[in-house]
N, C-alpha and C positions, 0 to 999 in steps of 0.2 A: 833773358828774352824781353824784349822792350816791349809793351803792350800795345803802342799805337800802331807797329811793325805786323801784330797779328792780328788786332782788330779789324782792320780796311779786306783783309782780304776773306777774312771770315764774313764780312757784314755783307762783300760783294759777292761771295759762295748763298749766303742765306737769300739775299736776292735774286739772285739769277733761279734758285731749287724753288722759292716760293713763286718764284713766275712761272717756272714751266709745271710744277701742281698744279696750281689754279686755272690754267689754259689747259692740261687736259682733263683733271678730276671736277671741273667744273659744272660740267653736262656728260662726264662719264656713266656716272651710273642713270643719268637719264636716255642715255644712246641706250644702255644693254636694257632698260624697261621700256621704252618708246620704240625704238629705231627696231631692235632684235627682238625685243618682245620678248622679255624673260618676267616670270613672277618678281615683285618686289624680293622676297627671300630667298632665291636663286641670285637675283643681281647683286645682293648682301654676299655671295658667296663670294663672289673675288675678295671681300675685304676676310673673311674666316682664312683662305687659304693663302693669300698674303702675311697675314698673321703667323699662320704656321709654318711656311717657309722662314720667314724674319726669326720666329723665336729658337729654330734650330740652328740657324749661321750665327747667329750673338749669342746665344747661349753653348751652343757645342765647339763652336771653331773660330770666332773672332775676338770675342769677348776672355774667354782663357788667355791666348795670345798676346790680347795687349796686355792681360794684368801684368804679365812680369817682362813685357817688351811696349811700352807705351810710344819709344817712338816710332811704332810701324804705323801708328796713326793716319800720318799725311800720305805713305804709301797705299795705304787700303780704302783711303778716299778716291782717288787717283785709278786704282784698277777697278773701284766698285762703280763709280760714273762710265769709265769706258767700256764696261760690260754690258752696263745698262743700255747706253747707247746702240749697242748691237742687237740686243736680245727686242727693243722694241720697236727698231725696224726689221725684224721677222714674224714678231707680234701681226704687224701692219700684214705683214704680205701673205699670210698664213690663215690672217683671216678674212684678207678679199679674196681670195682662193674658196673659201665655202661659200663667201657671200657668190660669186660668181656662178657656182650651182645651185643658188637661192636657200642656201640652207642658215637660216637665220642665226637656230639654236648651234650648229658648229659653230659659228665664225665667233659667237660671245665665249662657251668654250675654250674653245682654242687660245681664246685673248686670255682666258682664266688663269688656264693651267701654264702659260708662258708667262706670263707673268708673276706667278707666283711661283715660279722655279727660281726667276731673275730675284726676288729678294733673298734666296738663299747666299746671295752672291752682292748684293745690293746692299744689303747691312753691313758690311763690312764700311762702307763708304757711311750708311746714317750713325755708324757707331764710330767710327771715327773722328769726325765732323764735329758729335758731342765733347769728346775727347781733345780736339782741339779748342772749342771751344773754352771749356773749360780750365787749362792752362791760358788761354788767352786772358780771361778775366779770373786772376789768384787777385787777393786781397778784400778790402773792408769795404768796398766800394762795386762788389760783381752785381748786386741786384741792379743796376743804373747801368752797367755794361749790359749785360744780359739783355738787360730790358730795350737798350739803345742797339742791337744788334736784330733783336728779335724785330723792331719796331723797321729797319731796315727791311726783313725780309716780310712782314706786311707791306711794304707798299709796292714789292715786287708782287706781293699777290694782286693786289689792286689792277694794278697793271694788268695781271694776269687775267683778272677776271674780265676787263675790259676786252681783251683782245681775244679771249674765250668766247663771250657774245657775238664775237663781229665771226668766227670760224664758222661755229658752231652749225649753222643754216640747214636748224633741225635735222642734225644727225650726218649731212654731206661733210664735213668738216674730218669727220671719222673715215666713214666707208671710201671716200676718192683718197684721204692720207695727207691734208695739209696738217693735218694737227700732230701728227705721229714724226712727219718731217719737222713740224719747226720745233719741236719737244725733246728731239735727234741733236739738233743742233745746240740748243740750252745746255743741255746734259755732257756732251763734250766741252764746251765752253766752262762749265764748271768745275771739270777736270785743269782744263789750263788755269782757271782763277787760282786756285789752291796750291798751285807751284809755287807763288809770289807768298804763301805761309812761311815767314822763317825755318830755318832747319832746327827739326825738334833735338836737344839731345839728349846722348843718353843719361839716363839717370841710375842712382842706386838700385831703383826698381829693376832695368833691365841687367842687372849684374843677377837677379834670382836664376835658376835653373830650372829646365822642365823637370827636376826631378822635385820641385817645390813650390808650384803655381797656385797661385792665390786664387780657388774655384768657389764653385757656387756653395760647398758647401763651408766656406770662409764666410762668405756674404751671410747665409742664415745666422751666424751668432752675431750679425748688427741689428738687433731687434731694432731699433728707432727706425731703421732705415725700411726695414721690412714692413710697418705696420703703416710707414709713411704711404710706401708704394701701392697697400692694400688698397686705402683711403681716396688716393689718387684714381685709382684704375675703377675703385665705384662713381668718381666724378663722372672721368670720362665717357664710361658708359653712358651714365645716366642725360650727358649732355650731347652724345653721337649716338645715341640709340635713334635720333628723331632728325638727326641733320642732313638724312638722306631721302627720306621721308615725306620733307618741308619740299622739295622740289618737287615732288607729286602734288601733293597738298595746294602748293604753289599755281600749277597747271591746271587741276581740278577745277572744273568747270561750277560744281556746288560747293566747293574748297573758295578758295582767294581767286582762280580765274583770271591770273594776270598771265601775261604772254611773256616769251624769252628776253625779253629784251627789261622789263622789269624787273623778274629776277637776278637778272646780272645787275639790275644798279641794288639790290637787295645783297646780296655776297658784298660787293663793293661796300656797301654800307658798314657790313659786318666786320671787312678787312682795314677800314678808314679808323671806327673808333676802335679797333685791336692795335693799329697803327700809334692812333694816339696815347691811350691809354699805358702801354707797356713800358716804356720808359718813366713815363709817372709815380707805376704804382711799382717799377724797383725800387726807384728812389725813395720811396716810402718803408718798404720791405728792410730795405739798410738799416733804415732807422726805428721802427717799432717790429724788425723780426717778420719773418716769410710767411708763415703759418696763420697769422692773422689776415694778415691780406689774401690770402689764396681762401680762407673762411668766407672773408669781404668778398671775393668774387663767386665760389660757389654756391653761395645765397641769392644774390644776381639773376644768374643761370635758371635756377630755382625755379624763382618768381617768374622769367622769362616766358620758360614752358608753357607755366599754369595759365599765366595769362592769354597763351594763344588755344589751349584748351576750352577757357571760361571765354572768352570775346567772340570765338570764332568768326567769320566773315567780315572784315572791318576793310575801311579804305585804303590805300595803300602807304598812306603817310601814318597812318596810327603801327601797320603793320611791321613800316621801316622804324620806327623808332624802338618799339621791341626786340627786333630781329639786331639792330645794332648794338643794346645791351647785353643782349649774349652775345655778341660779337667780343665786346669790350670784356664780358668776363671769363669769355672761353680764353683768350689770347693772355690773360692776365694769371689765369691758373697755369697754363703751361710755360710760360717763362718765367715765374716764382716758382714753381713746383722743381722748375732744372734748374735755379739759381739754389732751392734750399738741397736738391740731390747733390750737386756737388760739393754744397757747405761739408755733407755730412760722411760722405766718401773720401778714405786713404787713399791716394795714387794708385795701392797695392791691390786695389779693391774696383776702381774704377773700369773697366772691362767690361766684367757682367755687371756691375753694379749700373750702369750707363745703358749696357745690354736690357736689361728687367726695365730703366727705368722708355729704354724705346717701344716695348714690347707692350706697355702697361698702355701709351699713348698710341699705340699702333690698333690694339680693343676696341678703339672708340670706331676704324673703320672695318675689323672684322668681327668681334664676336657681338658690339654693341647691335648690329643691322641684322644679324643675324639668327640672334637668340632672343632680343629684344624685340625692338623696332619693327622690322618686317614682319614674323610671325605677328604681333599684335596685331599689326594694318592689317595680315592677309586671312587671318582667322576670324575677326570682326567682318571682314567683306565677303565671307564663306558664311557664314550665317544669314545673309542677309541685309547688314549693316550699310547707310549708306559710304561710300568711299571720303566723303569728307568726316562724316562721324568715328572712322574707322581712327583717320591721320589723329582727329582732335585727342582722342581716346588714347592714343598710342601716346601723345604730349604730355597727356597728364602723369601716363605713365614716368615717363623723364621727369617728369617735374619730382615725383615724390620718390625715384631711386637718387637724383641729385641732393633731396633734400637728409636721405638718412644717411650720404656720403658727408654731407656737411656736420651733420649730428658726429658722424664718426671721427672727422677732424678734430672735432671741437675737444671731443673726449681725448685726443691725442694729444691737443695742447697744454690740454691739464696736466695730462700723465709726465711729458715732458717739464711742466715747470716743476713739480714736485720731484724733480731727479730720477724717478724711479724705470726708468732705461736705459741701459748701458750704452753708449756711443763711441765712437772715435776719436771725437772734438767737443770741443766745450759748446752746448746746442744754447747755452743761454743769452747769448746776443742773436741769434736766429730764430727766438719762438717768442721771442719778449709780447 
């Protein structure tokens, strides 16, 4: 398979899904706090039951399947987009049906529990996608693929978030249904993109039998990989426990007090240097190992938080320039972090292995806002606490769960220079 044959149309699949994320997750969970009026940790529940949904479809039923049938790959991308495409215009119309008897709390509901049926159904397509991915960039040279792919579907966020602001018109955007339609339409279109993927074939892998499926409990004896994924999933939290948060924060009138239209050049900002940076810091990865770099950006992160913890209230150009470095180091951890999961995964193993490692990044918008993030904000503002003191307090929090995720890295790179975990592949040119 010729790699420029499947890179074009993976890079045009990552842009087209980063566009239509960011045009409706953009002011998503600010409709279901503003518009619906749901508690901050209530609106964190869609991302918990998404999670739950996604880790039963990749873990019980998609993820098995591809380990020892890898090319259903491009097929489960294909049916998991056209599903979605359905399930989220009934979303739409299901819940202007409550809104239309003014029931606020149904109609965010109703969007909840639909949509998190639709990822049981829906990961088939984000586990796929990895999957492709991943045979797309084999060789000594994937971190600078990777990075150059990921770096494409940042600027489809860009976009996204652009034309997210102009929808959005505090919350009519949702409840009339332009967003829902033109989000309909992205979602199918990325179904046709994904045709133009070469035809995968079959390999040695899919000669295994169900009576021999490479499961999760294959996966547990890759300790390297497992302790990687630990490490990871403390980032992420620590750096999505507050990312939902910041648009409160945002709004907040004793918070930052900027209006809509600021915050979307603030995302934008966060989407621009994720843009730039990721193809940078593959190329870098290539060459001094993934694991150092992915440390170099969760440190970043880090710092980001605390900083908007300790500054509080600053002008809007001090606030973009922080907000764009976690930009730059959220987007640099996750496409090193998927560049080093598949260094370190057998084909036989890639399934769940790709399944755990979507699950792990999927945290950051369920159990991060949920367990995390919001209870902080809403227990601080249950007491008393003012609402900007609540957000600031919650950042700090991020700041020092990111930082002992880093400590935990760190200690993993030791473990791994000194040999002492078993792996699949030789991890020595990947952690140098």
């Amino acid at each position: 398979m010729k790699i420029n044959q499947a890179i074009v149309p993976t890079g045009l699949f990552q842009f087209i899904s980063f566009l239509r994320r960011a045009i409706f997750y953009a002011f998503f969970y600010l409709y279901l706090r503003t518009f619906l009026e749901l508690p901050a940790t209530l609106a964190a529940l869609l991302g918990t039951m998404n999670l739950t949904g996604s880790l039963f479809g990749q873990l019980k039923i998609w993820g098995p399947r591809l380990n020892h049938q890898p090319s259903l790959a491009k097929k489960y991308v294909v049916r998991g987009e056209i599903i979605a495409a359905f399930t989220y215009f009934i979303a739409y119309v299901a819940h202007n049906i409550f809104l239309g008897f003014g029931d606020k709390t149904g109609a965010a509901f109703i969007m909840i529990v639909l949509l998190s049926l639709l990822e049981i159904f829906w990961s088939m397509s984000d586990l796929g996608i990895r999957f492709l991915i991943a045979q797309a960039t084999e060789g000594q040279h994937r971190g600078q693929l990777v990075g150059f792919i990921d770096g494409i579907g940042l600027i489809g966020q860009i976009i996204g978030f652009l034309i997210s602001g102009l929808l959005y018109r505090n919350g009519l955007g949702f409840s009339e249904g332009t967003i829902f339609y033109v989000v309909v339409v992205l979602i199918l279109l990325c179904a046709v993109v994904i045709q133009f993927y070469p035809q995968v074939k079959r390999t040695d892998v899919d000669l295994l039998t169900s009576e021999h499926p490479q499961n999760i409990r294959e996966l547990l004896k890759n300790h390297s990989f497992l302790i990687f994924i630990l490490c990871l999933m403390v980032l992420v939290i620590g750096i999505s426990s507050s990312t939902q948060i910041f648009l409160y924060y945002g709004e907040d009138q004793i918070g930052l007090d900027f209006n809509d239209q600021l915050i979307s050049y603030l995302l934008i900002l966060f989407s621009i240097t994720g843009g730039l940076i990721t193809p940078l810091a593959g190329r870098a990865s290539d060459k001094i190992g993934r694991i150092p770099v992915i440390i170099f950006g969760s440190f970043g992160s880090s710092i980001s938080y605390f900083l908007f913890f300790l500054l509080g209230k600053q002008p809007f150009l001090i606030i973009a320039v922080i907000y764009s470095l976690l930009g730059a180091c959220f987007a640099l951890i996750q496409s090193i972090a998927f560049a080093h999961t598949a260094d370190i995964l057998p084909e036989e193993l890639r399934g769940t292995g790709f399944a755990l490692y979507n699950i792990t990044l999927a945290t950051g918008w369920g159990l991060a806002g949920f367990i995390v993030g919001g209870p902080v904000a809403d227990l601080l503002i249950f007491i008393g606490q003012p609402t900007a003191i609540a957000y600031r307090i919650a950042f700090l929090v991020s700041s020092l769960v990111i930082f002992s995720g880093t400590l935990a890295l760190w200690a993993y790179l030791k473990i791994i220079r000194r040999d002492l975990l078993p792996t699949s592949v030789d991890m020595n040119h990947f952690s140098n």
